[in-house]
N, CA, C and O atoms as CSV, one atom per row, in Angstrom:
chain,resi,resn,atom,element,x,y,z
A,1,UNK,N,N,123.020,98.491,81.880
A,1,UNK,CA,C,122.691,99.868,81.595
A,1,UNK,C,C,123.943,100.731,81.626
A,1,UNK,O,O,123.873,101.950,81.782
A,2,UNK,N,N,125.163,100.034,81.465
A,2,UNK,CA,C,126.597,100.575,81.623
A,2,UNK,C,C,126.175,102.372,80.327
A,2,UNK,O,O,125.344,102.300,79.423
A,3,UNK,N,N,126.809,103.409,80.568
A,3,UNK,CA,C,126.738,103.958,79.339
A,3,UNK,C,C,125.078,105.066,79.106
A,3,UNK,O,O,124.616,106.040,78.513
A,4,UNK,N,N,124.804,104.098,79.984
A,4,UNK,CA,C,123.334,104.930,79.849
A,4,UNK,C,C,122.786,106.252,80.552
A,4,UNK,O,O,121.712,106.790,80.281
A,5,UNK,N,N,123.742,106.696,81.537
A,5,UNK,CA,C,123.421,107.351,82.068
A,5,UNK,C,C,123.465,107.957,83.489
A,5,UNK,O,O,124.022,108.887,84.072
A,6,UNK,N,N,122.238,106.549,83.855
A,6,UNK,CA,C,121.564,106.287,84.359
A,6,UNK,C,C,121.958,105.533,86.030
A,6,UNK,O,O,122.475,104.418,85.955
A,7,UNK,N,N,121.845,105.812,86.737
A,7,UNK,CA,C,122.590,105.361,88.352
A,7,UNK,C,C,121.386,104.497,88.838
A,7,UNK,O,O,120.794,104.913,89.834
A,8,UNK,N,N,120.867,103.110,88.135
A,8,UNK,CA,C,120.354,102.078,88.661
A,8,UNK,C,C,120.765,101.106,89.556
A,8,UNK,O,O,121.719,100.405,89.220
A,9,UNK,N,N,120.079,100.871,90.947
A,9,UNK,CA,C,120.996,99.902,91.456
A,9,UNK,C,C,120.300,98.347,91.294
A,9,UNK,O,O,120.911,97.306,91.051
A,10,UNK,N,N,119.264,98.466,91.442
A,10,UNK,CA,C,118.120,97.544,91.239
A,10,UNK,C,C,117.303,97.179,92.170
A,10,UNK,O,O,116.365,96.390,92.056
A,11,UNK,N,N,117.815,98.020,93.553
A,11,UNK,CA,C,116.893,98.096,94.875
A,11,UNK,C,C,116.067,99.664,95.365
A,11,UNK,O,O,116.331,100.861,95.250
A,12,UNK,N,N,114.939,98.834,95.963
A,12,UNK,CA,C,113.758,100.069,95.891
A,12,UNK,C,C,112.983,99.782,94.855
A,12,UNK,O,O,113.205,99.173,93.809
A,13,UNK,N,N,112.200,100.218,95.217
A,13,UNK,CA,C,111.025,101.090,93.901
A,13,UNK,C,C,111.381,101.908,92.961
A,13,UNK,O,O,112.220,102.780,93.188
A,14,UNK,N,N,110.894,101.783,91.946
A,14,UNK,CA,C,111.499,102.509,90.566
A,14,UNK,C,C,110.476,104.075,91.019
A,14,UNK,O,O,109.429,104.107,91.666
A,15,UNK,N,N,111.252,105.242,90.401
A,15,UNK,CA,C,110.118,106.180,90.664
A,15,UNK,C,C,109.397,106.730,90.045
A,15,UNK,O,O,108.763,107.729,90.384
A,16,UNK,N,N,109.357,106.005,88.717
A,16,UNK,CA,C,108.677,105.743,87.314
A,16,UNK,C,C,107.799,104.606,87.565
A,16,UNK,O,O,107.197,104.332,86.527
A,17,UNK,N,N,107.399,103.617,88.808
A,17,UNK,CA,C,106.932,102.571,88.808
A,17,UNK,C,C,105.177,102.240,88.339
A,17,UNK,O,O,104.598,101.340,87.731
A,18,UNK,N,N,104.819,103.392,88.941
A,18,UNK,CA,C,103.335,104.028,88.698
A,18,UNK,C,C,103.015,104.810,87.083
A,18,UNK,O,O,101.968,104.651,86.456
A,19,UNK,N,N,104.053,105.563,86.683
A,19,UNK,CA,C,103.707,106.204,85.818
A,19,UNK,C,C,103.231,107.382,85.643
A,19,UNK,O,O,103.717,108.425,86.081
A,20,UNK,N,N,102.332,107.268,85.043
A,20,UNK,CA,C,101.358,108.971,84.583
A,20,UNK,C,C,100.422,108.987,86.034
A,20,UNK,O,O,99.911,110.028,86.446
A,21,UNK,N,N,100.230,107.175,86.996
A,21,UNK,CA,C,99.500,107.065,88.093
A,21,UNK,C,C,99.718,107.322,88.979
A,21,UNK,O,O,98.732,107.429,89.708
A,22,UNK,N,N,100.974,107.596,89.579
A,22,UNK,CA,C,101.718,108.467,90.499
A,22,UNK,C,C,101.153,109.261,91.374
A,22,UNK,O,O,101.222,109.080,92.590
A,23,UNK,N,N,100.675,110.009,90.931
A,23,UNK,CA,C,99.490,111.208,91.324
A,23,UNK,C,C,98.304,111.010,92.488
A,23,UNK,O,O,97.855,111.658,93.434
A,24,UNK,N,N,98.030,109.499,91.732
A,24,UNK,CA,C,97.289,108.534,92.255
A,24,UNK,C,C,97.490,107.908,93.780
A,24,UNK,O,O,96.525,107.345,94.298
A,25,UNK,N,N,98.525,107.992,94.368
A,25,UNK,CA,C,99.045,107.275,95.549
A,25,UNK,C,C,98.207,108.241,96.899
A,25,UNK,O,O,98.398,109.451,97.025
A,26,UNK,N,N,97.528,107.648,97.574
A,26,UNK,CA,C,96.942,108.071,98.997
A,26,UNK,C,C,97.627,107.785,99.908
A,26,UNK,O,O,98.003,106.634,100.127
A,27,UNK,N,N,97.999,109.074,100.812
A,27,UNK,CA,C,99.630,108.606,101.538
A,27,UNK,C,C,98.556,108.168,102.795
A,27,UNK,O,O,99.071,107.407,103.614
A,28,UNK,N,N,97.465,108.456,102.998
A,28,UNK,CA,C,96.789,108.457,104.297
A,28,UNK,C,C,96.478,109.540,104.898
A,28,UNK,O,O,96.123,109.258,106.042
A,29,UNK,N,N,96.408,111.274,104.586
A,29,UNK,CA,C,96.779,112.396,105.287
A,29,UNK,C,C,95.365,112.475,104.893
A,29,UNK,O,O,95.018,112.118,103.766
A,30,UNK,N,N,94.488,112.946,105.807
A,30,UNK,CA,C,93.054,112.928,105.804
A,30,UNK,C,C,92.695,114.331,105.080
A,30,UNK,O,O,91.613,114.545,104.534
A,31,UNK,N,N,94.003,115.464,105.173
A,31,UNK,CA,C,93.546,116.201,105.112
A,31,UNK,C,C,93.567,116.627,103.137
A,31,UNK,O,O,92.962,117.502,102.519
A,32,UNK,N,N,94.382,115.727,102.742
A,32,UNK,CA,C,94.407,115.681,101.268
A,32,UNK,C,C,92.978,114.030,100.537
A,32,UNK,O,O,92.697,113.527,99.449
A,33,UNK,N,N,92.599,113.875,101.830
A,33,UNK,CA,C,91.507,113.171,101.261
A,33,UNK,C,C,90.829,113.208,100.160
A,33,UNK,O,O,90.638,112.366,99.283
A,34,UNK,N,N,90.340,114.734,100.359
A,34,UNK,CA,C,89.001,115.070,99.405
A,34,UNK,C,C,89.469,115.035,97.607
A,34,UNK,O,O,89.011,114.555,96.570
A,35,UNK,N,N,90.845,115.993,98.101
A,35,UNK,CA,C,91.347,116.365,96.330
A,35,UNK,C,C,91.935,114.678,95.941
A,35,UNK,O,O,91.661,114.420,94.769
A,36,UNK,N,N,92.385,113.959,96.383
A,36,UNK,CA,C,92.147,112.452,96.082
A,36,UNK,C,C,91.545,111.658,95.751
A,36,UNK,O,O,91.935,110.751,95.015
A,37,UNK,N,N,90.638,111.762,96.121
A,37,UNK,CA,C,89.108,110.599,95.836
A,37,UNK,C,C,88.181,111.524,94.193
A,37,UNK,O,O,87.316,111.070,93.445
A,38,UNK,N,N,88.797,112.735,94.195
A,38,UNK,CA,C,88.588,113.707,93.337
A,38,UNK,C,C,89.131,112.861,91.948
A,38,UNK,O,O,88.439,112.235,91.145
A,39,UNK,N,N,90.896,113.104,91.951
A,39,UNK,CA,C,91.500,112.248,90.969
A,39,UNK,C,C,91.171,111.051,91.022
A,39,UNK,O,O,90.831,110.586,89.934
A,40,UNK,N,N,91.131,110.154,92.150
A,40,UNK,CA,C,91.015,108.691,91.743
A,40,UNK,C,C,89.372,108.348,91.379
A,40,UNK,O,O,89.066,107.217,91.002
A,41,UNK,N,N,88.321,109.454,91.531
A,41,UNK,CA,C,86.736,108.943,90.986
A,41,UNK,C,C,87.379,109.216,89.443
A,41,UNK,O,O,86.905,108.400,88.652
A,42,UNK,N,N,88.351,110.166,88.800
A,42,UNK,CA,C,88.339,110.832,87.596
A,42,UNK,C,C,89.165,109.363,86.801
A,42,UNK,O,O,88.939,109.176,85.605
A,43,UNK,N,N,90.041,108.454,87.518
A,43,UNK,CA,C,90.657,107.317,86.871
A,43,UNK,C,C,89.648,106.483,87.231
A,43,UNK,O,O,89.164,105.976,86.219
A,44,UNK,N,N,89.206,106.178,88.062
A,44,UNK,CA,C,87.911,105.429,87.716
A,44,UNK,C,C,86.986,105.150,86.594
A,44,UNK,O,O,86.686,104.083,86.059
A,45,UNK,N,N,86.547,106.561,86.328
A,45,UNK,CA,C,85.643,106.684,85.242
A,45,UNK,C,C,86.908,106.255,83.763
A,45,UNK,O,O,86.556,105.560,82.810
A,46,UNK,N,N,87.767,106.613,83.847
A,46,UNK,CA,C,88.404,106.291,82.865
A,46,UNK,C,C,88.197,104.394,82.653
A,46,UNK,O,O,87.456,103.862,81.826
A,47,UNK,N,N,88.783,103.924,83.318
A,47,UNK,CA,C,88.547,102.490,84.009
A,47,UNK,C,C,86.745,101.814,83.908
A,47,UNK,O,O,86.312,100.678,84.105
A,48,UNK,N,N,86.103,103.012,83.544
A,48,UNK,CA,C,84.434,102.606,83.525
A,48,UNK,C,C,83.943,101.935,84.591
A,48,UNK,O,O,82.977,101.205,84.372
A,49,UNK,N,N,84.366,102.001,85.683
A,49,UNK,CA,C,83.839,101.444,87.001
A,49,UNK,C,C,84.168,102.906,87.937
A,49,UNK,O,O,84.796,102.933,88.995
A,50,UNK,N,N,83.711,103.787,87.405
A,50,UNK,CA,C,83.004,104.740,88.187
A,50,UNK,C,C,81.772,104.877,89.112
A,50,UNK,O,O,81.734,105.304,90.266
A,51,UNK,N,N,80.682,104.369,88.256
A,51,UNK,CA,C,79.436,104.234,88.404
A,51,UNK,C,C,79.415,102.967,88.929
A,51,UNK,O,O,78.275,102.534,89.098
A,52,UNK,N,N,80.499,102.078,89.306
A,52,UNK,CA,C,80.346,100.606,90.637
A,52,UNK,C,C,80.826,101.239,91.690
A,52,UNK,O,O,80.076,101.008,92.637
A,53,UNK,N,N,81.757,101.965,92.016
A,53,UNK,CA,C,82.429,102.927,93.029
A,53,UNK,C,C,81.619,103.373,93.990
A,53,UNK,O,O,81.606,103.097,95.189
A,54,UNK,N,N,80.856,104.182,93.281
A,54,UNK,CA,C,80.334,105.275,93.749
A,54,UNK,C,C,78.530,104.518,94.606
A,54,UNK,O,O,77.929,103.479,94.332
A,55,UNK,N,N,78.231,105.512,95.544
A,55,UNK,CA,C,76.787,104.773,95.869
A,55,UNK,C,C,75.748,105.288,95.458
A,55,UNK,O,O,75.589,106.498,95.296
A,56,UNK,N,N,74.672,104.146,95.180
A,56,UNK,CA,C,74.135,104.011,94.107
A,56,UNK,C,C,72.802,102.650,94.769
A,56,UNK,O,O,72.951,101.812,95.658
A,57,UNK,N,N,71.565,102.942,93.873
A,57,UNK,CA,C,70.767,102.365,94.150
A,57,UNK,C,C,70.879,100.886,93.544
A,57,UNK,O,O,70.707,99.906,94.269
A,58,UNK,N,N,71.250,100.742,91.840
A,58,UNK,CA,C,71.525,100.000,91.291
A,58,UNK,C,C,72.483,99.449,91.930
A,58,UNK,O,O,73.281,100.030,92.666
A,59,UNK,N,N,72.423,97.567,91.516
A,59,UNK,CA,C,73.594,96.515,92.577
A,59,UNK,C,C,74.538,95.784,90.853
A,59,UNK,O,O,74.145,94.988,90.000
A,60,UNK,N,N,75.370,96.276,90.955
A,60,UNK,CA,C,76.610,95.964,89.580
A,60,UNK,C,C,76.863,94.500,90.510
A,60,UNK,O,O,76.711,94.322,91.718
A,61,UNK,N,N,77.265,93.637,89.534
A,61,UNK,CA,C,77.838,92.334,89.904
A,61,UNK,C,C,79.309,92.324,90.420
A,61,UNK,O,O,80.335,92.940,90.131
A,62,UNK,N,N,78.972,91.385,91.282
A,62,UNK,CA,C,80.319,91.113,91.753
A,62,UNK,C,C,81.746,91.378,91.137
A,62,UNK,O,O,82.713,92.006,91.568
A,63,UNK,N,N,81.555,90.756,90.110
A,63,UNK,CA,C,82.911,91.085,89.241
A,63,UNK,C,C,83.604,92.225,89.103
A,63,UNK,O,O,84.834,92.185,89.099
A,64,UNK,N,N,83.007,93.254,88.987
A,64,UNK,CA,C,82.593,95.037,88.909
A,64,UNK,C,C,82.963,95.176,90.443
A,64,UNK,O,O,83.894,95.978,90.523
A,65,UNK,N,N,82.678,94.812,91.406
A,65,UNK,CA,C,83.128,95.153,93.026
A,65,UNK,C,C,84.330,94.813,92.988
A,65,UNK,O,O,85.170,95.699,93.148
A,66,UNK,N,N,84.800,93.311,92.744
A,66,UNK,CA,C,86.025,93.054,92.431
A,66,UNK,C,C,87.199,93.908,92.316
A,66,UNK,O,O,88.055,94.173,93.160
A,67,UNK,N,N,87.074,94.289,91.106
A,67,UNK,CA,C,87.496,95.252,90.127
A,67,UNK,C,C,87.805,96.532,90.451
A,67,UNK,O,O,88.902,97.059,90.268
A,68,UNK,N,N,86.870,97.023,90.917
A,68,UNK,CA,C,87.278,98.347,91.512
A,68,UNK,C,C,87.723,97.993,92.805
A,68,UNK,O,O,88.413,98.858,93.343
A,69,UNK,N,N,87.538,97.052,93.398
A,69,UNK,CA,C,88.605,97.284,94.819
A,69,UNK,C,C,90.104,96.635,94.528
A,69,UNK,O,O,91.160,96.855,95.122
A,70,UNK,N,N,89.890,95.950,93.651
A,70,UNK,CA,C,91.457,95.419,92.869
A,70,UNK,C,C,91.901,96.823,92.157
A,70,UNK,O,O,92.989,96.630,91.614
A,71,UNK,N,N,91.479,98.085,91.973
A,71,UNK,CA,C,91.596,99.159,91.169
A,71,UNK,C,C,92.125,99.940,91.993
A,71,UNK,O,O,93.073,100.641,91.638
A,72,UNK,N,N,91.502,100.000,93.589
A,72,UNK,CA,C,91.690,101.011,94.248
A,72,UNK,C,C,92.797,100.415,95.479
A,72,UNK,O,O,93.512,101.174,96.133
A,73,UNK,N,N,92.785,99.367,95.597
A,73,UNK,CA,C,93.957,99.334,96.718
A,73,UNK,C,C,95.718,99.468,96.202
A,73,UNK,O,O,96.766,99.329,96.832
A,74,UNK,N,N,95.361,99.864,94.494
A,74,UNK,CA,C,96.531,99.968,94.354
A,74,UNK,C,C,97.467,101.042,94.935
A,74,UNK,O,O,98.681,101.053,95.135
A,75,UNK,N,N,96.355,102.064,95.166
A,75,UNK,CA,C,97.214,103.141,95.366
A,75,UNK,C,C,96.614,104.118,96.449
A,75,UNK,O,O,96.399,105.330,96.429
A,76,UNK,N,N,96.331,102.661,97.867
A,76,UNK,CA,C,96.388,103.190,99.214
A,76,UNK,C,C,97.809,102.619,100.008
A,76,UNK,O,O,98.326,101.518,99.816
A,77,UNK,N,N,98.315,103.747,101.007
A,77,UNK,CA,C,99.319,103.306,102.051
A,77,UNK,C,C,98.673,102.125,103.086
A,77,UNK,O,O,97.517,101.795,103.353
A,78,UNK,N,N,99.576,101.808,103.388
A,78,UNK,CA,C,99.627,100.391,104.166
A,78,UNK,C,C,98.603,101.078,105.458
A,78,UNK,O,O,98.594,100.243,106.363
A,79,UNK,N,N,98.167,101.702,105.657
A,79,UNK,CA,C,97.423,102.240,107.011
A,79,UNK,C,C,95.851,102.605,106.164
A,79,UNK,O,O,94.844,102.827,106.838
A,80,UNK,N,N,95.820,102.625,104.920
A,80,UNK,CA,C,94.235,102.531,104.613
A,80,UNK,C,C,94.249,101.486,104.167
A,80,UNK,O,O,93.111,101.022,104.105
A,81,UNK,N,N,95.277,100.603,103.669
A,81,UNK,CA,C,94.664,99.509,102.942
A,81,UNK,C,C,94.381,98.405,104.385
A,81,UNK,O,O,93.365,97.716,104.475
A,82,UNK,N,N,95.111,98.412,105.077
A,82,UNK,CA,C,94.683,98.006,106.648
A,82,UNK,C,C,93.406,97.865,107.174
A,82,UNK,O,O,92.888,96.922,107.771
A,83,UNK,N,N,92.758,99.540,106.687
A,83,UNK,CA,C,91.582,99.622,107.130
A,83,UNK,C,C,90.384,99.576,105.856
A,83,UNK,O,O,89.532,100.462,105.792
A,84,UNK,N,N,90.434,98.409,104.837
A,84,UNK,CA,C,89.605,98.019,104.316
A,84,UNK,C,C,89.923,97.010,104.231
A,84,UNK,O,O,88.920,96.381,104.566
A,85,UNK,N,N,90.941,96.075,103.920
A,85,UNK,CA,C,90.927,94.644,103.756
A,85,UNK,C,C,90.695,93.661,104.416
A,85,UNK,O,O,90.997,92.518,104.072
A,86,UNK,N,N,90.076,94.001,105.549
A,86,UNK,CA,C,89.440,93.066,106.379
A,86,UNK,C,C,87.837,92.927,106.239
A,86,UNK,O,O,87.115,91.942,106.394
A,87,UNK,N,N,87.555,94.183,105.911
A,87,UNK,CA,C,86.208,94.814,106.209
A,87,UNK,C,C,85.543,94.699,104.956
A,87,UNK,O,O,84.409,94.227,104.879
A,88,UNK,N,N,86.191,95.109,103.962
A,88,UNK,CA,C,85.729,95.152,102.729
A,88,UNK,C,C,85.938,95.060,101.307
A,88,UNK,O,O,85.777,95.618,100.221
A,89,UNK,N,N,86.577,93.618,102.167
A,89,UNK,CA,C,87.487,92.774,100.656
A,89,UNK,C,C,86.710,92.540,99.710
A,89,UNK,O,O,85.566,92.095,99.808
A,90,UNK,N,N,87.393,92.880,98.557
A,90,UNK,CA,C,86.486,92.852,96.874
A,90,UNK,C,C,85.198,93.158,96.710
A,90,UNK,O,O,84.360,92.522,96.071
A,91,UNK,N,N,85.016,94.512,97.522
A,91,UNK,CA,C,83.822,95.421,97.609
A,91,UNK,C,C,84.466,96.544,97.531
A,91,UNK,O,O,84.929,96.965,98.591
A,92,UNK,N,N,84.724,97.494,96.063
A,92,UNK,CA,C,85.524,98.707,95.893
A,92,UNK,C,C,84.766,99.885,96.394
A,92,UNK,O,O,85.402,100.858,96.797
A,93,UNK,N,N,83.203,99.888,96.408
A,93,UNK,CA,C,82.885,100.557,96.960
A,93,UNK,C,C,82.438,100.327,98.653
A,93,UNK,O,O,82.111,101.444,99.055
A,94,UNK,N,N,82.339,99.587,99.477
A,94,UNK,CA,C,82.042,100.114,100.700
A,94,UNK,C,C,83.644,100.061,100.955
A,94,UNK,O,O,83.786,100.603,102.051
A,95,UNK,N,N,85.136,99.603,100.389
A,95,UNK,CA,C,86.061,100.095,100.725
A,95,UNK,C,C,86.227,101.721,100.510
A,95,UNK,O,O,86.991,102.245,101.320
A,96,UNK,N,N,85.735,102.434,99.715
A,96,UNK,CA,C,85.821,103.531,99.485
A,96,UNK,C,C,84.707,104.718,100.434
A,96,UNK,O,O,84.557,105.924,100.238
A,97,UNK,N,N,84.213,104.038,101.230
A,97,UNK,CA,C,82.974,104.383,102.014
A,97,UNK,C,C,83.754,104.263,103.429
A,97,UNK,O,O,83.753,105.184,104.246
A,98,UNK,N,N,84.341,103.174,103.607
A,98,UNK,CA,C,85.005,102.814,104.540
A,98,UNK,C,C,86.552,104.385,104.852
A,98,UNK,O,O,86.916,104.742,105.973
A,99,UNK,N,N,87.052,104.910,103.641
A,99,UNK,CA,C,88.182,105.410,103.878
A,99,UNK,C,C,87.612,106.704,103.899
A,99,UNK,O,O,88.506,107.536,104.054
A,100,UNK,N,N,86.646,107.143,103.819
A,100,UNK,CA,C,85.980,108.818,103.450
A,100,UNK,C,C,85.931,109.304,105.320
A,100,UNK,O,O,85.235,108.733,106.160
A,101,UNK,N,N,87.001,110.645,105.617
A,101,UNK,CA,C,86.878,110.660,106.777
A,101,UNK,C,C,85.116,111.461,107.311
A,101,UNK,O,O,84.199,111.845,106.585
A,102,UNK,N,N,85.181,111.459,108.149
A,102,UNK,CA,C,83.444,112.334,109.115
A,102,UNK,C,C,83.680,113.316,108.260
A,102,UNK,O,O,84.862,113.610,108.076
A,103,UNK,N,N,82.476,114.173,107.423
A,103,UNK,CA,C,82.329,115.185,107.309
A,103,UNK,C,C,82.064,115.883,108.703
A,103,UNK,O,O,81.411,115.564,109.697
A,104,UNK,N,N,82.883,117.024,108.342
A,104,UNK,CA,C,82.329,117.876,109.475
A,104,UNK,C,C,82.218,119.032,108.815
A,104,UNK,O,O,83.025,119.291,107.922
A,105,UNK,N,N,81.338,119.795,109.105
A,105,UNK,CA,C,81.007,121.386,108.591
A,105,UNK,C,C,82.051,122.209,108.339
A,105,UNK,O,O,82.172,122.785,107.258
A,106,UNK,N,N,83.029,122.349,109.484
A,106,UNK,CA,C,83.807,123.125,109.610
A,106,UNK,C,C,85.036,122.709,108.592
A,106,UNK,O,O,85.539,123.466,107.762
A,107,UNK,N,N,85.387,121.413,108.825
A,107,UNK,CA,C,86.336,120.752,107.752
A,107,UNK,C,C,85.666,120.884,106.478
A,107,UNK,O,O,86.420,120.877,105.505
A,108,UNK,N,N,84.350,121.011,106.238
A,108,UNK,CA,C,84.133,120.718,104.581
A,108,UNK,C,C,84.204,122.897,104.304
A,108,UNK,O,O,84.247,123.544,103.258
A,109,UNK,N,N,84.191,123.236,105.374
A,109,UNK,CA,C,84.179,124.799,104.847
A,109,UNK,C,C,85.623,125.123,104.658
A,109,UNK,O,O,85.987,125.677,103.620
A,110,UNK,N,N,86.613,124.755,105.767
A,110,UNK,CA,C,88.327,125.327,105.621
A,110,UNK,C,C,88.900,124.120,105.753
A,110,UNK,O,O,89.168,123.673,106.868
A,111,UNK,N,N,89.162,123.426,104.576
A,111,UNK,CA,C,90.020,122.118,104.660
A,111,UNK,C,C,91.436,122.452,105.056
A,111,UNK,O,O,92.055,121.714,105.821
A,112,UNK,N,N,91.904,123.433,104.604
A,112,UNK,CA,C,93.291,123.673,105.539
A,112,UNK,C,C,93.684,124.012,106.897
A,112,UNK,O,O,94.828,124.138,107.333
A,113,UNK,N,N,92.287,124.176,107.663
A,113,UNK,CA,C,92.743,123.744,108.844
A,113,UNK,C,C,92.738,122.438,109.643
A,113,UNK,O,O,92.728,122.361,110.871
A,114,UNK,N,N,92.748,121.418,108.768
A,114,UNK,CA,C,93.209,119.912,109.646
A,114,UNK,C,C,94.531,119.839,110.602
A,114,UNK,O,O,95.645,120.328,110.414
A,115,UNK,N,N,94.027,119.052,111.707
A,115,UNK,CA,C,95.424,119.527,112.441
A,115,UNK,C,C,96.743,118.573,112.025
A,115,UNK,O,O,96.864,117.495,111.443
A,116,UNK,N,N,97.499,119.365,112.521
A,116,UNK,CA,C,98.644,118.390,112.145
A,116,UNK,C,C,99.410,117.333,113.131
A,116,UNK,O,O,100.181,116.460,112.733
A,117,UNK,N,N,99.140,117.517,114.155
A,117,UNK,CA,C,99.382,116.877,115.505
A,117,UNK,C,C,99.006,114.973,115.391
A,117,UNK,O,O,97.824,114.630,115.399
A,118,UNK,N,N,99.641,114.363,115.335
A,118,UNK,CA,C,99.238,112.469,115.129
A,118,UNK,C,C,98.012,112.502,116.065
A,118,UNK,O,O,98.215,113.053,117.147
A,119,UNK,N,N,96.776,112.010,115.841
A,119,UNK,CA,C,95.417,110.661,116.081
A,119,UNK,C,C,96.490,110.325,117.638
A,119,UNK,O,O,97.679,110.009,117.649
A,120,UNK,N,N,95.749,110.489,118.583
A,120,UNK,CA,C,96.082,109.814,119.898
A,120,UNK,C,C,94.970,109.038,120.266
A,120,UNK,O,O,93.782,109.324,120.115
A,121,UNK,N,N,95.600,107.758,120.897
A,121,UNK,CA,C,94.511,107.135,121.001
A,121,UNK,C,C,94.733,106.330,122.762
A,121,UNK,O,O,95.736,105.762,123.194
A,122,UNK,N,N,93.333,106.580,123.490
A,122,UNK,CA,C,93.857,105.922,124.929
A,122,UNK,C,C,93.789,104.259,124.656
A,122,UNK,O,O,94.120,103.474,125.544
């Protein structure tokens, strides 16, 4: 790439690696949950495994569970994908059931007040 420009070294992640999907990446911050699952139901439906995602009375075949959890762990951090791949391997939707934090009243009325302080745990 002499000439090109361009200051490639060939280590790391490209930051073009994702694409237009970028957008797409769930860092884990509970409190950007909601507007997330927002965009990623909206690439879903693009993907036509919206309606396997989501819950639902109708049971889509396996393949379709597959699929969307091969769809969706692309673009969780290592601390949600943690907390579905044990639990709810190649099931895209109860992985996606699995990552939805407690509604709480107060959080679904002022999402900007999530705290910012780290999850302590005894």
């Amino acid at each position: 790439m002499a000439g090109s420009g361009s200051n490639v070294t060939g280590y790391g992640p490209s930051s073009s690696a994702m694409g237009r999907w970028n957008c797409l990446y769930f860092d884990g911050d509970e409190c950007k949950y909601e507007q997330w699952e927002i965009k990623f139901l909206g690439y879903m439906r693009i993907q036509k495994l919206k309606d396997t995602i989501l819950p639902s009375d109708e049971e889509p075949d396996a393949e379709k569970y597959e699929e969307a959890f091969a769809e969706l762990i692309q673009f969780l951090d290592e601390r949600s994908l943690s907390l579905v791949m044990r639990d709810a391997v190649d099931d895209g939707r109860k992985a996606l059931q699995i990552l939805r934090p407690p509604r709480h009243d107060t959080l679904a009325q002022h999402p900007q007040q999530c705290s910012l302080s780290p999850m302590h745990t005894i």
